[in-house]
C-alpha positions as CSV (number, residue, x, y, z in Angstrom):
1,X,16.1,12.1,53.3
2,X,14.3,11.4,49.9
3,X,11.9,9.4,49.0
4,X,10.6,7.0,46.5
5,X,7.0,5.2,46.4
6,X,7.5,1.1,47.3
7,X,5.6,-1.7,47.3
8,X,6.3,-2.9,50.7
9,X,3.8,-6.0,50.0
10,X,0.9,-7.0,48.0
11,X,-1.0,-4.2,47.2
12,X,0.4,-2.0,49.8
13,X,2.1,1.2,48.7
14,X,4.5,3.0,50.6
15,X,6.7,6.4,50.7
16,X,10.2,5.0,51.9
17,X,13.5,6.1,52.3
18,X,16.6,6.0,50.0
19,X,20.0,7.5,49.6
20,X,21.4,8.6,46.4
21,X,24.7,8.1,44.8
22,X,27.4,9.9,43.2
23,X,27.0,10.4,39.4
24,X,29.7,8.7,36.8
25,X,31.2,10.3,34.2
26,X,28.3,8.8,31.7
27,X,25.7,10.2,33.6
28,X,23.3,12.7,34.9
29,X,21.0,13.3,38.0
30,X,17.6,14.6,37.5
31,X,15.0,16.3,39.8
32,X,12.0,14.4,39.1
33,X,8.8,17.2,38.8
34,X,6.3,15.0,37.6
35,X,5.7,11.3,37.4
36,X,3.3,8.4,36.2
37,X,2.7,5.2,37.2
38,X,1.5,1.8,34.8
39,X,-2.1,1.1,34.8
40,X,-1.7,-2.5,33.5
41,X,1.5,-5.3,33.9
42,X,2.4,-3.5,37.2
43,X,-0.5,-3.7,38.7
44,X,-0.4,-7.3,38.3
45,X,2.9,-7.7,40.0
46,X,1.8,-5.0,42.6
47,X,-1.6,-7.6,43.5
48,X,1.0,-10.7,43.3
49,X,-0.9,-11.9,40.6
50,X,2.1,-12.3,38.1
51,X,3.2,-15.1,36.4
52,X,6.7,-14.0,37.1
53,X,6.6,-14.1,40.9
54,X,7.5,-18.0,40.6
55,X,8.6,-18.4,36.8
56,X,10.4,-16.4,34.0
57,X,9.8,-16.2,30.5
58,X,12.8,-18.0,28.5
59,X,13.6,-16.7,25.6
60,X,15.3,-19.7,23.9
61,X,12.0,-21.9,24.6
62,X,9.7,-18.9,24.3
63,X,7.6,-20.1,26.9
64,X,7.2,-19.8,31.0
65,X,9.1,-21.7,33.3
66,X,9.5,-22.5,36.9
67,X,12.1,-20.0,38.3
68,X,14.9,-22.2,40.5
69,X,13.5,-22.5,44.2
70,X,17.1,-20.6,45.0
71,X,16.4,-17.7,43.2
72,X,14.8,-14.7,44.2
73,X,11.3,-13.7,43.4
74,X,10.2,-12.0,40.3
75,X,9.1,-9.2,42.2
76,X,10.9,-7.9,45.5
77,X,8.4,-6.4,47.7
78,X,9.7,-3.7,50.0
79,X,12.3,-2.3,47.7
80,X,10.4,-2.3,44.2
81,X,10.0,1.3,43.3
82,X,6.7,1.7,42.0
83,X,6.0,3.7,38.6
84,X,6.9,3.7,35.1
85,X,7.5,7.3,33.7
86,X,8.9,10.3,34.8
87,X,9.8,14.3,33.9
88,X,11.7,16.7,35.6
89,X,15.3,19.1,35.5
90,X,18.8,18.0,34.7
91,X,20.4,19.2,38.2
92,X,24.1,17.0,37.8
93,X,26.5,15.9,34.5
94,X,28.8,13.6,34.3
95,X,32.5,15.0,32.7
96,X,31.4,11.9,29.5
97,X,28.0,13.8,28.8
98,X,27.5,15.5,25.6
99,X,24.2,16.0,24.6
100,X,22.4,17.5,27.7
101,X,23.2,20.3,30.1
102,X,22.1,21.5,33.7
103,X,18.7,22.7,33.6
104,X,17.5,20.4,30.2
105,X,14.2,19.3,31.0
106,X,13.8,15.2,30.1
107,X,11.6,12.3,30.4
108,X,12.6,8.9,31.3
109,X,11.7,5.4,32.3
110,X,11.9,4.4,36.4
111,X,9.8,4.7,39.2
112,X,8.2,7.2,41.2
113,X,10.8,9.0,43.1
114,X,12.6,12.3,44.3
115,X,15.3,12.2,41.7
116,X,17.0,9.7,39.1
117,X,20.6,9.1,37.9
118,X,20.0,8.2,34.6
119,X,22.8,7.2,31.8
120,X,23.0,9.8,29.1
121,X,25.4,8.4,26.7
122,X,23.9,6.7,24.1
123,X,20.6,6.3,25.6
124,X,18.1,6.8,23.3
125,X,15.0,5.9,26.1
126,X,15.9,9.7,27.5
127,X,14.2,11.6,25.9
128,X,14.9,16.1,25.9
129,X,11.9,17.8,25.9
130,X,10.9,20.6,23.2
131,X,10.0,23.8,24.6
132,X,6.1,23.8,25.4
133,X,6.0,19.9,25.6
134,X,2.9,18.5,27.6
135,X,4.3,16.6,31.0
136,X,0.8,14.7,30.4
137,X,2.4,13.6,27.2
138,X,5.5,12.6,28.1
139,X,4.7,10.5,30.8
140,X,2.2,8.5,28.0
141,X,5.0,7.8,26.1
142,X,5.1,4.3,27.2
143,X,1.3,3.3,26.6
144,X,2.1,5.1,23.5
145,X,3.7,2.6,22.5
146,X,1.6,-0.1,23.2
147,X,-1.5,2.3,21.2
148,X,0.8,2.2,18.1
149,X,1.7,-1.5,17.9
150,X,-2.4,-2.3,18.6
151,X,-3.2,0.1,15.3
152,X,0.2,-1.3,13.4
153,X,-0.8,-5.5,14.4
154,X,-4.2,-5.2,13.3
155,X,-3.3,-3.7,10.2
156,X,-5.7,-0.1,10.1
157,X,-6.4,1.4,7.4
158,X,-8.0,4.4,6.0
159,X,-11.9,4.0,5.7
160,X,-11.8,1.4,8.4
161,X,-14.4,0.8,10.9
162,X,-12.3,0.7,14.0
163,X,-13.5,-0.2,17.6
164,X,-11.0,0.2,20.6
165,X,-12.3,-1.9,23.9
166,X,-11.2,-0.8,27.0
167,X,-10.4,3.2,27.6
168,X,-7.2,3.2,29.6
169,X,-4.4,5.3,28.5
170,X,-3.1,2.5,26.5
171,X,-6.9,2.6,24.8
172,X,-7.5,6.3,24.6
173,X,-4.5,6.8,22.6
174,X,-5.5,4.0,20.3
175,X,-8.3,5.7,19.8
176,X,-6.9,8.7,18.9
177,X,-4.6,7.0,16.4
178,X,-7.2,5.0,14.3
179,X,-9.1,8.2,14.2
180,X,-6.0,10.1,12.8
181,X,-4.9,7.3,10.4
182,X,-8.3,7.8,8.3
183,X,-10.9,5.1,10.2
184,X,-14.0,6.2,8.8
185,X,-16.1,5.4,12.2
186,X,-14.2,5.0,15.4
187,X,-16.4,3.7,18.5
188,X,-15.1,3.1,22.0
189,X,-16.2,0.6,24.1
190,X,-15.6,0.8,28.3
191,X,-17.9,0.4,31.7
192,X,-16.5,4.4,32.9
193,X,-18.6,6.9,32.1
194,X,-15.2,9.5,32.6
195,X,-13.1,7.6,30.2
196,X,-15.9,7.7,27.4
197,X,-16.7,10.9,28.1
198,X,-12.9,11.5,27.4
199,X,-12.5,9.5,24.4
200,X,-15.6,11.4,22.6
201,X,-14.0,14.8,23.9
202,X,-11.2,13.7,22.0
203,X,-13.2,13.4,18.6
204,X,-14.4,9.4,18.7
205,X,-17.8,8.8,16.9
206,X,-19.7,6.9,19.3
207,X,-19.3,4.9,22.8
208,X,-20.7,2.1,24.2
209,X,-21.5,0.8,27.7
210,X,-21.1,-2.7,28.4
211,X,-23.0,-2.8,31.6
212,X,-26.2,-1.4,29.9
213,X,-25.6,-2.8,26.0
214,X,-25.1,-5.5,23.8
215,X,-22.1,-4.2,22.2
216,X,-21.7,-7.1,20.1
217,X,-25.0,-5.9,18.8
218,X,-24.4,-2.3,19.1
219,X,-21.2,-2.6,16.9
220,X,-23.4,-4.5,14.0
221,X,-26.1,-1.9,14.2
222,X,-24.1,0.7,13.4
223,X,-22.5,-0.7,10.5
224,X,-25.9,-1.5,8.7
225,X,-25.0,-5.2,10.3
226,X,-21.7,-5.6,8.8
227,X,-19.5,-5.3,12.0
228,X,-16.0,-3.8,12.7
229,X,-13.2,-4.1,10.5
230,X,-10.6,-4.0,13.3
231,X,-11.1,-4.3,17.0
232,X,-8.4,-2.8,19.5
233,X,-8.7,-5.1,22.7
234,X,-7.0,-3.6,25.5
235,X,-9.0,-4.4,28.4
236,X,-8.3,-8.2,28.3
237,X,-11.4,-9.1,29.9
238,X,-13.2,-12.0,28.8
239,X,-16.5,-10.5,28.5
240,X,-15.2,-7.9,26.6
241,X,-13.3,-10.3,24.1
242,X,-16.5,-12.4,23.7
243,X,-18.3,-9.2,22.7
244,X,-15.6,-7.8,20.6
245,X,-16.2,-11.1,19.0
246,X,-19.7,-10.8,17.9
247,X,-19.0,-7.3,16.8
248,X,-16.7,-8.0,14.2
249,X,-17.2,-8.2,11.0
250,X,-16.4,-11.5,8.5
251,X,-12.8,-11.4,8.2
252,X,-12.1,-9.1,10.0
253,X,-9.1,-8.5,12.8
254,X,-8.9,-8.2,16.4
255,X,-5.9,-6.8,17.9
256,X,-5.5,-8.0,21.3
257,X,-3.1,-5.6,23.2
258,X,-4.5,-5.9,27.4
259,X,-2.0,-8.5,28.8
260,X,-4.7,-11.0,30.1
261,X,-5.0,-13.2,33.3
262,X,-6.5,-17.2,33.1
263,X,-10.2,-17.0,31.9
264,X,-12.2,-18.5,34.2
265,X,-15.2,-19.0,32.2
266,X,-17.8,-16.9,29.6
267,X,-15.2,-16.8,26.3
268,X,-17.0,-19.6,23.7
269,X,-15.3,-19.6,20.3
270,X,-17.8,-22.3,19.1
271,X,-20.1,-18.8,18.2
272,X,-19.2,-15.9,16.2
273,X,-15.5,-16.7,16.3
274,X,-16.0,-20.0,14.5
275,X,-18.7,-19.4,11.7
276,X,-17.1,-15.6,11.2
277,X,-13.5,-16.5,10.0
278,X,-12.6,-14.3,13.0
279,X,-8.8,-13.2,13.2
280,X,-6.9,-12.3,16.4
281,X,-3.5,-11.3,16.6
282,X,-2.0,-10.9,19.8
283,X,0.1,-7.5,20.3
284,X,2.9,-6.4,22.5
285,X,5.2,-3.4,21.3
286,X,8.1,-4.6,23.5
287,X,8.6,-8.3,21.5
288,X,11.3,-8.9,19.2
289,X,11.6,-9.0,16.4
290,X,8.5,-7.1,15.5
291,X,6.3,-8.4,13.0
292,X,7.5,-5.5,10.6
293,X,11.3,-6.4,11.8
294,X,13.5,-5.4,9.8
295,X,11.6,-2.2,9.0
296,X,10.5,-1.9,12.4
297,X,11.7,-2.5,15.7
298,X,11.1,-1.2,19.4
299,X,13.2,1.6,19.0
300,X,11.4,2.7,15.8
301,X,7.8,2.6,18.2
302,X,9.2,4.6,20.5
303,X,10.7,7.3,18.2
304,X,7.8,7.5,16.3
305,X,5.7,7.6,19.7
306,X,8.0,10.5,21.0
307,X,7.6,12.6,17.8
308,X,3.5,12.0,17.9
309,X,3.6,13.1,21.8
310,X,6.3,16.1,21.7
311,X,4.3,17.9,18.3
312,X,1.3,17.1,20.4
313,X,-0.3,15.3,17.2
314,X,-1.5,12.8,19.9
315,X,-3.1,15.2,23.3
316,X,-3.4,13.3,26.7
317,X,-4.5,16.3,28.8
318,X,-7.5,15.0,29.7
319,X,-6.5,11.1,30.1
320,X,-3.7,12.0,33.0
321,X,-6.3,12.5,35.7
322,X,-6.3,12.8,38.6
323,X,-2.8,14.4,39.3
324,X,-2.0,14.1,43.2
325,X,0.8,15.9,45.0
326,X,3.6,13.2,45.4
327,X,3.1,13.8,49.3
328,X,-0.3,11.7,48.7
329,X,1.0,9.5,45.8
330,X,0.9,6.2,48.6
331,X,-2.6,6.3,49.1
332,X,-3.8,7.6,45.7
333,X,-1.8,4.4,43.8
334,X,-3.7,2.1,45.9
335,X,-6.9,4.4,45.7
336,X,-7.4,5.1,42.1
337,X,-4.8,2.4,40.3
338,X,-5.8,-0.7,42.6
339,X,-9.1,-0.4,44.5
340,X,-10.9,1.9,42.2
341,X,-9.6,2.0,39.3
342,X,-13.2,3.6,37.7
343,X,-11.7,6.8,39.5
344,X,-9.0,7.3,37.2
345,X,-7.5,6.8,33.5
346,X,-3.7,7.4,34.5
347,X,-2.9,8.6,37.8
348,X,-0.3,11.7,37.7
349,X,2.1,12.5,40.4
350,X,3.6,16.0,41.0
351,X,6.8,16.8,42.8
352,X,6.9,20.6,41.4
């Protein structure tokens, strides 16, 4: 039987059963040979920590509200597939398809599993890959995505002293990006040793500690006291947002991409925020319109995300780690992407 990783309950992960399908005619099945799970939004569902457990976002009153006590939950523990990206081999076509054959290799969206039936007509989330195309890359085309809207939102521009907070995939890439766009000095700012060790691999100026620095401070310092122009928050921690605060310049913009929970405490906008005509614009790829609508649009992220990855302009070698044989991939998701997540950047998954 195949398999597919589960969350059977509240940050428990599981290898279970399933069954596949026949194909139709618009479709194709694929052997998955590598896959990648989501670092941030589902590991909130995955701890039950989600607003959409017991509400949903409606879109006509752009707000939350409480789901109907008849319907089901938000998130359905013990048949969720876990996982967000995937690679592997065309091995079925349906009569319809056009533009793939047996033996293409593609990436997609879905969970961490054996093999996916995917539509290919007219999908333009499947993406081929070129010849000599990084799995690593491919299965970062989603925080990709996120990266580009951060740099985008906050408005980076070349000569720009550009700060990224928090060094996931989402803020590695960022980094990356603001460095490639013509930021003048790039700094990083995250608690991991690995991930700033990563990010300065990558060709980032300097890296901060938050555990052992004033980064507020730190930022000022090595501006000759004049602060950040732009500030990428990713990590959505309070702490962080308090410091990213104090580190930015007059004016200047904070980009606040991590998708945060309640703050309990520590965030005081009576201080730098307020006497420092601070700016924060809060950034999420997958909204529509986009604030650049009708230029831009999600489908013009990802396509521009997909050609940075697949020419390799952007390199996430180093921030897929570790990589775990899919046999282990139950207890490496709730190893390195919910107990310790210090362990990892983004977790990779092999079924090759």
């Amino acid at each position: 039987m195949l398999k597919q990783l589960v969350a059977a309950a509240p940050r428990e992960a599981k290898l279970m059963e399933y069954e596949d399908r026949e194909i139709a005619s618009s479709e194709i099945r694929v052997k998955v040979k590598y896959a990648s799970p989501k670092h941030g939004s589902e590991l909130a569902d995955f701890r039950g920590e989600t607003p959409f457990l017991d509400e949903q976002y409606d879109p006509e009153w752009q707000m939350f509200m409480p789901r109907d006590p008849s319907d089901a939950k938000g998130v359905k523990f013990g048949e969720w597939n876990l996982g967000n990206q995937w690679v592997g081999d065309i091995i079925e076509i349906g009569s319809d398809v056009k533009d793939f054959a047996v033996g293409d290799r593609v990436c997609g969206y879905g969970g961490i599993r054996e093999t996916h039936i995917v539509n290919a007509v007219n999908n333009f989330r499947l993406k081929k890959m070129p010849a000599g195309m990084s799995w690593k890359n491919a299965v970062c085309y989603d925080p990709a995505q996120f990266a580009l809207s951060g740099i985008r939102d906050a408005n980076v521009r070349p000569g720009d002293r550009v700060a990224i907070v928090g060094l996931g995939a989402i803020g590695q890439i960022a980094a990356q990006m603001a460095k490639k766009a013509g930021a003048s000095y790039v700094a990083v700012v995250d608690p991991i040793a690995i991930r700033r060790e990563v990010a300065l691999k990558a060709g980032i100026d300097e890296a901060f500690d938050p555990l052992s620095q004033d980064v507020g401070l730190e930022l000022k310092k090595s501006t000759g006291k004049t602060g950040m122009d732009v500030i990428i928050e990713t990590s959505a921690n309070v702490h962080a947002l308090q410091a990213a605060l104090r580190g930015l310049a007059y004016g200047g913009t904070i980009a606040y991409v991590g998708w945060a929970r309640e703050f309990k405490g520590g965030l005081d906008l009576g201080r730098e925020a307020h006497f420092n005509n601070a700016k924060i614009v809060f950034s999420r790829a997958a909204s529509e319109p986009n604030p650049d609508y009708p230029r831009w649009n999600r489908k013009r992220v990802e396509e521009v995300c997909w050609q940075m990855l697949s020419s390799g302009w952007i390199d996430c070698e180093d921030i897929v780690a570790p990589v775990v044989p899919f046999e282990q991939c139950a207890e490496a998701y709730c190893e390195h992407v919910d107990q310790h997540p210090e362990s990892s950047i983004k977790l990779g998954i092999t079924l090759d």
